[in-house]
PANUDO-293653 format. One record per residue (C-alpha): x, y negated, z negated; chain. Coordinates in Angstrom, 1 decimal, decimal comma. Example, Ala and Ser with C-alpha at 12.3 -4.5 7.8 and 13.67 -1.06 7.14 Angstrom:
2
{r {12,3 4,5 -7,8} A}
{r {13,7 1,1 -7,1} A}
//
This chain:
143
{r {30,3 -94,1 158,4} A}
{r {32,2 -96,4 156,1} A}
{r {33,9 -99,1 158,0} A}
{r {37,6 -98,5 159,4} A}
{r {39,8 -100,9 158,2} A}
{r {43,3 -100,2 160,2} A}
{r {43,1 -101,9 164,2} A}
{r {44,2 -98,6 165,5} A}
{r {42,0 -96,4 164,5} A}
{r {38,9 -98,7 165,1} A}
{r {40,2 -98,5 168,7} A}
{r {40,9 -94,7 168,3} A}
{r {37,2 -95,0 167,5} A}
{r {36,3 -97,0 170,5} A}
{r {37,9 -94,8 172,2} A}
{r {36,1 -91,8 171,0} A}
{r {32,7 -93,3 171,3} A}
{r {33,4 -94,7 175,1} A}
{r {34,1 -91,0 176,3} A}
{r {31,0 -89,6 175,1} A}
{r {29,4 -90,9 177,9} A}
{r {25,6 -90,3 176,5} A}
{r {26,8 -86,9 175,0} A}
{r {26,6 -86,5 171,2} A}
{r {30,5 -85,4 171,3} A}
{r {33,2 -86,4 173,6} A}
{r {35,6 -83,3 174,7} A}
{r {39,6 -82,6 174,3} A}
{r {39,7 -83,1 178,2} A}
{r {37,9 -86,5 177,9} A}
{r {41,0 -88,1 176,7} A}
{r {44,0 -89,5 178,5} A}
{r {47,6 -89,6 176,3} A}
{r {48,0 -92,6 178,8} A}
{r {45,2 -93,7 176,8} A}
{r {46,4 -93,3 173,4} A}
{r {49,8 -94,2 173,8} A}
{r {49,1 -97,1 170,5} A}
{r {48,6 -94,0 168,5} A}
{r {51,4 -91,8 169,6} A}
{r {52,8 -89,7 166,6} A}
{r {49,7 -90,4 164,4} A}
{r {47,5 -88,1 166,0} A}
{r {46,6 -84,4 164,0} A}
{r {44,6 -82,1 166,9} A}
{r {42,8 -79,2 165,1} A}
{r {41,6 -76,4 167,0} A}
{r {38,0 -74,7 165,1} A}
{r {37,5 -71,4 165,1} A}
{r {34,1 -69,9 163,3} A}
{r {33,3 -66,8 161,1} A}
{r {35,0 -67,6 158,9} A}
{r {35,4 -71,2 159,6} A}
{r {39,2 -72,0 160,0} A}
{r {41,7 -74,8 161,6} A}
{r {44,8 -74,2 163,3} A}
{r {46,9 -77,4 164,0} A}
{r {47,4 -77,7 167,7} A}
{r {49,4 -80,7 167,7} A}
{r {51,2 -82,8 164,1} A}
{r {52,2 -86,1 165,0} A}
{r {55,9 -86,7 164,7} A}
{r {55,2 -90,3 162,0} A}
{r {52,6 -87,8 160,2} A}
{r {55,0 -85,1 160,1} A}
{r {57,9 -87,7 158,9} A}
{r {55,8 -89,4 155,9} A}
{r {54,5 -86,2 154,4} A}
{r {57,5 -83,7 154,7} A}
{r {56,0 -81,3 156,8} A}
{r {55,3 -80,1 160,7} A}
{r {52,0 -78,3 161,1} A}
{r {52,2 -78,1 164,5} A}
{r {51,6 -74,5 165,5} A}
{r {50,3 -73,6 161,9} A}
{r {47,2 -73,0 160,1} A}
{r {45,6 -75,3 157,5} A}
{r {46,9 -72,6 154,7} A}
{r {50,3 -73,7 155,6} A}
{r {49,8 -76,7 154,4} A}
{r {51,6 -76,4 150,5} A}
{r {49,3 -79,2 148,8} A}
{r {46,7 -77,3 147,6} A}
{r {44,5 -79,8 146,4} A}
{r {45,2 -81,4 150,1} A}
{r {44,3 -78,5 151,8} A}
{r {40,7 -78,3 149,7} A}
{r {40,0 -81,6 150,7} A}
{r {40,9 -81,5 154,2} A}
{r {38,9 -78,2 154,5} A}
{r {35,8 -79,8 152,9} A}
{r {36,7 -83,3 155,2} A}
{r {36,9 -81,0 158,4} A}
{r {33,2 -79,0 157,3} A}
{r {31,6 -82,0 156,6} A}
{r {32,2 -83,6 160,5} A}
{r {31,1 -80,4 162,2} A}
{r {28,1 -80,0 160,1} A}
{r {27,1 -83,6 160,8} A}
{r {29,0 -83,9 163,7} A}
{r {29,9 -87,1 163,4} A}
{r {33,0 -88,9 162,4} A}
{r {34,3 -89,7 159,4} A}
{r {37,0 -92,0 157,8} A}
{r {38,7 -91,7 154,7} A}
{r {40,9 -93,7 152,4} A}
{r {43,1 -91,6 150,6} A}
{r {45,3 -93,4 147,4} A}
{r {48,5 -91,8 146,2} A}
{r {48,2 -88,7 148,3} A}
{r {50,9 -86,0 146,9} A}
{r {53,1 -85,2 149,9} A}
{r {56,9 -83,7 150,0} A}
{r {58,5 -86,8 150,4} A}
{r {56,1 -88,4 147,3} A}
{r {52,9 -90,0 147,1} A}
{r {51,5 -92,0 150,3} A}
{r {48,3 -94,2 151,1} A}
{r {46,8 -94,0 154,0} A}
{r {43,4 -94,2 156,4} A}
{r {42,5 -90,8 158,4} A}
{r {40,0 -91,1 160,7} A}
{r {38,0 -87,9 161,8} A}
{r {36,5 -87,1 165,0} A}
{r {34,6 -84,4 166,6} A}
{r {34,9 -82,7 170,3} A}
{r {33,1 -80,3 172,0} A}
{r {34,5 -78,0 175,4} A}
{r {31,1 -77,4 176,2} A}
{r {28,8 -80,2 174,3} A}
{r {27,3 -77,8 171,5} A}
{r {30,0 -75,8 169,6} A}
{r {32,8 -78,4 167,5} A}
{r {36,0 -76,5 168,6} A}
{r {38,4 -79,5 168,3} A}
{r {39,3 -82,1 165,6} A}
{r {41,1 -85,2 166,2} A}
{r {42,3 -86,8 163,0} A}
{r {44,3 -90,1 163,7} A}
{r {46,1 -91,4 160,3} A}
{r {47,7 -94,4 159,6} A}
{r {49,9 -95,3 156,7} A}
{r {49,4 -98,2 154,6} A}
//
């Protein structure tokens, strides 16, 4: 993994790597919101379902939902009107499962509602029962 440039999401990572506890994946339940009150409202959680592989948005952080125009929350990842988002987020999201692993990402003059943004977004697997990815956490901060 590249290295993570913003301070909150290299302790998002910290986080993340702290609460897997010798497991290759930390789980949903691992995490306190106590915990993660620095990244309140920049937090995505994606629930994973298989066959076919798809993400439903469990929770769209209120900052997130401000800066790009839109609340996911509730929705599925074909809600999201960027197309050319949505492809990369979908290829993003299959890339941490297969390697499961996490990723971070730099993305320049994204194309939102309210315009184009820069930002970091940080990917990270999770696990219910330590072998099937059923849960992504994506923390994103704007530049």
């Amino acid at each position: 993994m590249k290295a993570i440039r913003s301070p909150d999401l290299r302790r998002l990572h910290e986080h993340w790597e702290a609460r897997r506890d010798g497991r290759e994946v930390p789980s949903r339940a691992d995490f306190d919101v106590l915990d993660l009150k620095f990244m309140i409202g920049k937090i995505v959680l994606f629930d994973v379902a298989y066959d076919p592989l798809r993400y439903h948005c469990r929770l769209h952080g209120t900052s997130i939902g401000r800066r790009v125009g839109w609340e996911m929350t509730g929705k599925s990842m074909d809600d999201i009107p960027s197309p050319s988002l949505r492809a990369k987020m979908h290829a993003d999201f299959a890339r941490v499962i297969e390697q499961r692993k996490p990723t971070v990402e730099t993305r320049e003059r994204e194309l939102t509602e309210n315009g184009t943004v820069d930002c970091e977004v940080l990917i990270l697997p999770l696990s219910n029962d330590g072998t099937i990815i059923d849960m992504l956490m994506i923390g994103m901060v704007f530049q």
